[in-house]
C-alpha positions as CSV (number, residue, x, y, z in Angstrom):
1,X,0.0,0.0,0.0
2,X,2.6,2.7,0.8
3,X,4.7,1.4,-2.4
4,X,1.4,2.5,-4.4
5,X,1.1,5.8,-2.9
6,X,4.3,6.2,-3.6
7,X,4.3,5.6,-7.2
8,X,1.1,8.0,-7.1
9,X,3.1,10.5,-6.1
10,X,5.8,10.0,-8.2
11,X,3.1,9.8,-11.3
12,X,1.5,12.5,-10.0
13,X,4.7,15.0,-9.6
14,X,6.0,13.7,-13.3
15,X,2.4,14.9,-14.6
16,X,2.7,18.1,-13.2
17,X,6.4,18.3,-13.7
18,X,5.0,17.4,-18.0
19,X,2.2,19.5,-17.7
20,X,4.5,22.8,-17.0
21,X,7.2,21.3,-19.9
22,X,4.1,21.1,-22.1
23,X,3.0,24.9,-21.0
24,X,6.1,26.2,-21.1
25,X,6.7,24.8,-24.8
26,X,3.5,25.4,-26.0
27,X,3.7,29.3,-25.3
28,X,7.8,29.2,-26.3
29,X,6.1,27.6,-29.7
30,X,2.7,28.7,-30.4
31,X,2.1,31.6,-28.0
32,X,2.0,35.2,-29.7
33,X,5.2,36.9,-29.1
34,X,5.2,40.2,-30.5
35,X,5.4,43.4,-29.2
36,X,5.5,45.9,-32.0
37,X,2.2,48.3,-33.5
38,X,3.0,48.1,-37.2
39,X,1.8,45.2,-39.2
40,X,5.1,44.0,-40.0
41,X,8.6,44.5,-38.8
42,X,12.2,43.9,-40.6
43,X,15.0,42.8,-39.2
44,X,18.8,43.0,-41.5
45,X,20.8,40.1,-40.6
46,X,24.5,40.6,-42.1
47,X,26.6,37.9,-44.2
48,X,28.6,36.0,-41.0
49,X,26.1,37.6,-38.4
50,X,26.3,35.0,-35.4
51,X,23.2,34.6,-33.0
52,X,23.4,37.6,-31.1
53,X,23.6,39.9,-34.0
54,X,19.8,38.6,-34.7
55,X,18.9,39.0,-31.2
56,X,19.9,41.8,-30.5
57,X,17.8,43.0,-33.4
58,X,15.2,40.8,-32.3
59,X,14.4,42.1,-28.6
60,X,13.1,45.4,-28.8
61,X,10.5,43.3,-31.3
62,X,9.4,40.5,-28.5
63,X,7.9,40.6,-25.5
64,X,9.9,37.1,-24.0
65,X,13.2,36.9,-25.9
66,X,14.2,34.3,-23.0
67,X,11.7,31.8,-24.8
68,X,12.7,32.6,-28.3
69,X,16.2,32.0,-27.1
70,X,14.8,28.4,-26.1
71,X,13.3,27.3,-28.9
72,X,16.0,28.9,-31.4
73,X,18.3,26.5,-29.3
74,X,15.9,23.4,-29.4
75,X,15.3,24.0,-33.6
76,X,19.0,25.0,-33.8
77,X,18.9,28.5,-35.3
78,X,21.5,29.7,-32.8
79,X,24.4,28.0,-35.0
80,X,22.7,28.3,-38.2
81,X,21.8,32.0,-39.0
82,X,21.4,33.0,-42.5
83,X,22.2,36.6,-43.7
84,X,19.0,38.5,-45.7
85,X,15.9,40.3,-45.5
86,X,13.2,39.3,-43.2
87,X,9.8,40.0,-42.2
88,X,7.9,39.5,-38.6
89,X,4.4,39.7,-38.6
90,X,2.3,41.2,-35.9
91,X,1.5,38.8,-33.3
92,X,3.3,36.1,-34.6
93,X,4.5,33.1,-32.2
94,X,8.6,32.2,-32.0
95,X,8.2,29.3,-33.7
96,X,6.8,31.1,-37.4
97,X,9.1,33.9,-36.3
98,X,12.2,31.0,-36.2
99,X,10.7,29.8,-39.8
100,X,10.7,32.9,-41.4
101,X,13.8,34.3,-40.7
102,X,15.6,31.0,-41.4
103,X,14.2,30.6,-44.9
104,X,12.5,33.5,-46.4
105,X,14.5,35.5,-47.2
106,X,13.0,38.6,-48.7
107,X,13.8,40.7,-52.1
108,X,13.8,44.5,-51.7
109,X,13.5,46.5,-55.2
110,X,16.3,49.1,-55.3
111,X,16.0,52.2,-58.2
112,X,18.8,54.5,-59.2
113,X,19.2,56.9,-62.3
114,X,20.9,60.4,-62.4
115,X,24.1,59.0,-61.3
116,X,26.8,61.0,-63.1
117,X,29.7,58.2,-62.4
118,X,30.6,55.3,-61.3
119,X,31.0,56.0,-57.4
120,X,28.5,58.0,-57.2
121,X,26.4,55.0,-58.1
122,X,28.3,53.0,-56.0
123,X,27.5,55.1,-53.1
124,X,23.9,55.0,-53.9
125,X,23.4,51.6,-54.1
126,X,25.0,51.0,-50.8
127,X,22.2,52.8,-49.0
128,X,20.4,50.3,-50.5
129,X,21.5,46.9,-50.2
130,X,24.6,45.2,-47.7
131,X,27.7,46.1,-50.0
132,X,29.2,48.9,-48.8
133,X,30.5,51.9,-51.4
134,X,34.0,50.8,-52.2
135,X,33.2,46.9,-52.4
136,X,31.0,48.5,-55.2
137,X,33.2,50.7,-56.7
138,X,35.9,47.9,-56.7
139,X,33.3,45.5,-58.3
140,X,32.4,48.1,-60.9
141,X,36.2,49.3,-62.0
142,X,37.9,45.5,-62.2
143,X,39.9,45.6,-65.3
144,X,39.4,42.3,-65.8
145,X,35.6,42.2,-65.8
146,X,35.9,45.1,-68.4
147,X,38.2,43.0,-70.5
148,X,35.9,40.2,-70.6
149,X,32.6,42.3,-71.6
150,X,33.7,44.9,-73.8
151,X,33.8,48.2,-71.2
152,X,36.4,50.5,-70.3
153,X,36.4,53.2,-67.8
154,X,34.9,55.7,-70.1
155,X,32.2,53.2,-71.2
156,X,31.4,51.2,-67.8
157,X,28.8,53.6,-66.7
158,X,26.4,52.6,-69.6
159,X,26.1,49.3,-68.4
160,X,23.8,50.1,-65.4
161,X,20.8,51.1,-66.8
162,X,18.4,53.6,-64.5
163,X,15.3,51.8,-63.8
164,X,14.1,49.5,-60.5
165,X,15.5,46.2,-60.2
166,X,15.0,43.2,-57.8
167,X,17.7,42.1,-55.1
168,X,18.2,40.2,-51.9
169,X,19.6,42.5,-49.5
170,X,22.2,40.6,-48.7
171,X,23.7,40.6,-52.5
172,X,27.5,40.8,-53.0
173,X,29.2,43.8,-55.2
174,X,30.0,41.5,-57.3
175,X,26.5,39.8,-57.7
176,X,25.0,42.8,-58.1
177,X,27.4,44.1,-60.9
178,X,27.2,40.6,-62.4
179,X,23.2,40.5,-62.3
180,X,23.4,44.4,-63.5
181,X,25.4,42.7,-66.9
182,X,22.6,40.1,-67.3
183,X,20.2,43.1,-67.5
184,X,22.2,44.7,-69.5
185,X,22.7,42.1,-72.0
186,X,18.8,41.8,-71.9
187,X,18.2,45.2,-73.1
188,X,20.1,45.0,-76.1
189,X,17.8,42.5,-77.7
190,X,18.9,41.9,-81.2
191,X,15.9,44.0,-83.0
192,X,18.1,46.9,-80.7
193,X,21.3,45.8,-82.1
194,X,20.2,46.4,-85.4
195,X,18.7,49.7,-85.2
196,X,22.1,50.8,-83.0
197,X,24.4,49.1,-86.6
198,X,21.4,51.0,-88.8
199,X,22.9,54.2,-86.8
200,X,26.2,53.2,-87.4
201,X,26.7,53.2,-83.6
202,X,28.1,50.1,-81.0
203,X,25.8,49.9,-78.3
204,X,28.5,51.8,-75.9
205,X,27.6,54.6,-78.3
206,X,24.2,54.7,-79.0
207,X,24.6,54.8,-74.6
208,X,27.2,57.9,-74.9
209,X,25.0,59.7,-77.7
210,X,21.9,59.4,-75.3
211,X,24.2,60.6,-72.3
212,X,24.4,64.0,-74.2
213,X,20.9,64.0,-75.4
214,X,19.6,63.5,-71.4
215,X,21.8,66.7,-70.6
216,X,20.3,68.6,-73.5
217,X,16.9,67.3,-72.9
218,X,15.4,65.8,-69.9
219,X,11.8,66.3,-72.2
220,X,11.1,62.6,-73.2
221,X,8.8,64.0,-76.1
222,X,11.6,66.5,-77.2
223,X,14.4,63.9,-76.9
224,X,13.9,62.0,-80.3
225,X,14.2,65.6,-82.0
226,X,17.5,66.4,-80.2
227,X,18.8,62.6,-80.8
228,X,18.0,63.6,-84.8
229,X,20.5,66.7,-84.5
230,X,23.2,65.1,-83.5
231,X,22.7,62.0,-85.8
232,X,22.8,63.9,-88.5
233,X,25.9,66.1,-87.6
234,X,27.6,63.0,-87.5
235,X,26.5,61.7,-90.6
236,X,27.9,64.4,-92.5
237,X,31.0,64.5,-90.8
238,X,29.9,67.6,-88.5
239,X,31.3,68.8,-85.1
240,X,28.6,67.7,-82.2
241,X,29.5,70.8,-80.7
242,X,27.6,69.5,-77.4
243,X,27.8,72.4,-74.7
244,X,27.2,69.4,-72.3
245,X,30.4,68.0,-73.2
246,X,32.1,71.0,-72.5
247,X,30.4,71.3,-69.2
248,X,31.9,68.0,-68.3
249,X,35.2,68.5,-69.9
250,X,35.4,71.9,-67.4
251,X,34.3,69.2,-64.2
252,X,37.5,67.5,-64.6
253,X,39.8,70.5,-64.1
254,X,40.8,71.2,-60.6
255,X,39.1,74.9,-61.4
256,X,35.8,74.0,-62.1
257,X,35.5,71.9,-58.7
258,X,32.8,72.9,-56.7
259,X,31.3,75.3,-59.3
260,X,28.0,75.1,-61.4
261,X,28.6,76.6,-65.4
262,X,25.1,77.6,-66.3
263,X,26.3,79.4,-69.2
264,X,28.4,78.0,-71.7
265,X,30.9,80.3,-72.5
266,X,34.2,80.9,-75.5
267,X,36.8,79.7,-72.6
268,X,35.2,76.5,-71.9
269,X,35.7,75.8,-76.0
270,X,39.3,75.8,-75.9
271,X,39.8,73.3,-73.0
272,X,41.8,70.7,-74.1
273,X,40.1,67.6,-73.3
274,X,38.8,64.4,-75.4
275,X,35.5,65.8,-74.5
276,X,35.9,68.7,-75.9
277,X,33.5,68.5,-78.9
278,X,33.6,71.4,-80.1
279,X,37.6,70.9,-81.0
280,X,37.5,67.1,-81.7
281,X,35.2,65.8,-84.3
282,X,32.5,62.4,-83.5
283,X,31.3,61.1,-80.0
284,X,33.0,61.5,-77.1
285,X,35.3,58.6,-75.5
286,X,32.7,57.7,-73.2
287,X,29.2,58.8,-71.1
288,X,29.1,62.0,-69.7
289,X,26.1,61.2,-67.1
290,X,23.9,58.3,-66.7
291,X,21.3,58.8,-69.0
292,X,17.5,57.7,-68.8
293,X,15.8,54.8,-70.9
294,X,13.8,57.7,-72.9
295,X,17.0,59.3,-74.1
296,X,18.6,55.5,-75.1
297,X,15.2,54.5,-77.1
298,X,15.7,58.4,-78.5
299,X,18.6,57.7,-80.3
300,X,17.4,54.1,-81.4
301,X,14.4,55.8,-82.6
302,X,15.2,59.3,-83.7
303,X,12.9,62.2,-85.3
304,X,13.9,61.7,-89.0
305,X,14.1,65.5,-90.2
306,X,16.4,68.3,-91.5
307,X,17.9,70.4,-88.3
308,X,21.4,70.6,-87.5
309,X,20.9,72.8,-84.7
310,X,18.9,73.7,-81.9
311,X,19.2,76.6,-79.0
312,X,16.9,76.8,-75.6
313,X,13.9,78.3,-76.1
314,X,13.6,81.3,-73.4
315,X,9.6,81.1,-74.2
316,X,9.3,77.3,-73.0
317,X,11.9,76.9,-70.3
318,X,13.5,73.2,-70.7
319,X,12.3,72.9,-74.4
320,X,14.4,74.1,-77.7
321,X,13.9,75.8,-80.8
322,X,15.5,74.0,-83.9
323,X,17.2,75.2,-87.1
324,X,17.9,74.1,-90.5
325,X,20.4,76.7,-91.1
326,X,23.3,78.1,-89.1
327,X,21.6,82.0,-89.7
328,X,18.6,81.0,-88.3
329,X,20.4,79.0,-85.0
330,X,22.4,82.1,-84.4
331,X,19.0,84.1,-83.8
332,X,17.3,81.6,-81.4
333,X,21.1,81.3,-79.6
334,X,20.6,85.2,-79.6
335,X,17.5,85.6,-78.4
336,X,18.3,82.9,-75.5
337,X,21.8,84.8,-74.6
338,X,19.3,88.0,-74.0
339,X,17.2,86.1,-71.7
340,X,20.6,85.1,-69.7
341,X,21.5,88.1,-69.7
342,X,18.3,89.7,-68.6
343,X,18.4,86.8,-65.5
344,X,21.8,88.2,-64.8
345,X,23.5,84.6,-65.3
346,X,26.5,85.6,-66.6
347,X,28.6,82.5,-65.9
């Protein structure tokens, strides 16, 4: 008789002593552990992060972090973190939180355009995604991976064409310049190529053509027109005479550093630079800016018509007036150096 009571006991105790193991797991599993208002909250978990890095991030979202840290224990998260994107849902319990940020990884969509180099693009992507700036830049300037895809310094720019795009957070440089070649190479689908050999141009031209026409033009509808100009200066052997060029030619001299040329003038002509072209005759070595999509289908699809020159209009600020003759230019350029000059821009 007391041998049964004792084994009562003892079955008793152990049911009590399951019972709290079985509370205790089911709220460390199933129970809602969130603490946050918003719907959803993100947490950034670095390439090589180690437990605590997520939990650090993780405990102003919870309201027990001592049972996540249980059952990320028990399911083995603690040594196997993986470095991305992820999303907590309001009122979820530790046990979808555990599932979510060990395999879902989430994609962000990252956007650039007006980048006027290469680390400036750089530097804007790396707000964006886990590379930092000069893993970018040093992705972006290997000489070997312009070797093996037909850039150059001058040219390198083209390839990252402005628009949105879809990453993992957690991308490498090197991923992301490699996926930003893919896209690239997308682009230029062969009916492209054949309009760009129709023109005469390599894609890296067609690109550094519609670098100068974005700088004349940032009118999409006004872009095809300006793209027109310039093809036909260079079919006939014609100077561009670009004033953006010049502009950009003056941004590489130690002078011009820091300054903004609003008005072209005589001096910035005779600066001796590659870019110069006003002195040297056909397209520049490479881009001077980043330009938009509108301004590369522009010069794939230019206004077919007779104008070799064009001048701002002063009547529809951002828009141009176009000539056929060099006597007619000179009296829109006229009437546009008045309204300078009456706006007291001098330089």
């Amino acid at each position: 008789m007391y041998i049964k009571k004792i084994l009562w006991a003892v079955a008793l105790i152990g049911l009590v002593i399951f019972g709290f193991i079985a509370y205790y797991v089911y709220g460390a599993m199933f129970e809602p552990n969130t603490k946050f208002e918003n719907e959803k909250a993100y947490i950034f978990v670095p390439t090589n992060a180690n437990y605590n890095d997520v939990r650090e991030q993780l405990v102003p979202l919870l309201e027990d972090i001592d049972k996540f840290d249980a059952l990320a224990s028990q399911k083995k998260y603690t040594t196997n973190i993986k470095a991305g994107r992820f999303a907590i849902s309001k009122g979820m319990n530790n046990n979808d939180i555990i599932n979510s940020i060990r395999s879902k990884n989430l994609p962000i969509k990252i956007a650039f355009n007006n980048q006027n180099n290469l680390a400036d693009l750089a530097g804007r992507i790396s707000t964006q995604i886990e590379a930092d700036s000069v893993s970018l830049l040093n992705a972006m300037t290997d000489e070997s991976f312009f070797n093996g895809n037909g850039f150059s310094k001058t040219t390198a720019l083209g390839m990252y064409l402005p628009n949105s795009y879809e990453f993992f957070w957690n991308t490498s440089a090197e991923d992301f310049r490699d996926k930003m070649l893919k896209e690239y190479n997308r682009f230029w689908t062969n009916a492209r190529k054949e309009k760009a050999k129709n023109l005469n141009l390599t894609p890296n031209e067609v690109i550094t053509l519609a670098s100068i026409v974005h700088e004349e033009s940032k009118q999409a509808d006004e872009q095809p027109r300006v793209a027109g100009v310039y093809l036909n200066r260079l079919r006939i052997g014609m100077a561009l005479q670009a004033d953006p060029t010049l502009k950009f030619a003056a941004y590489q001299l130690p002078k011009y550093k820091n300054t903004v040329i609003r008005r072209v003038l005589n001096i910035h002509k005779e600066i001796d630079s590659p870019y110069n072209t006003y002195k040297n005759s056909g397209l520049p070595p490479g881009l001077i800016a980043m330009p938009d999509l509108s301004a590369i289908n522009a010069v794939l699809n230019p206004e077919k018509h007779n104008y070799l020159y064009f001048a701002a209009d002063a009547k529809r600020i951002g828009y141009h007036k176009f000539a056929k003759t060099l006597a007619q230019h000179n009296n829109n350029a006229r009437e546009y150096q008045w309204y300078l000059s009456s706006q007291g821009i001098k330089k």
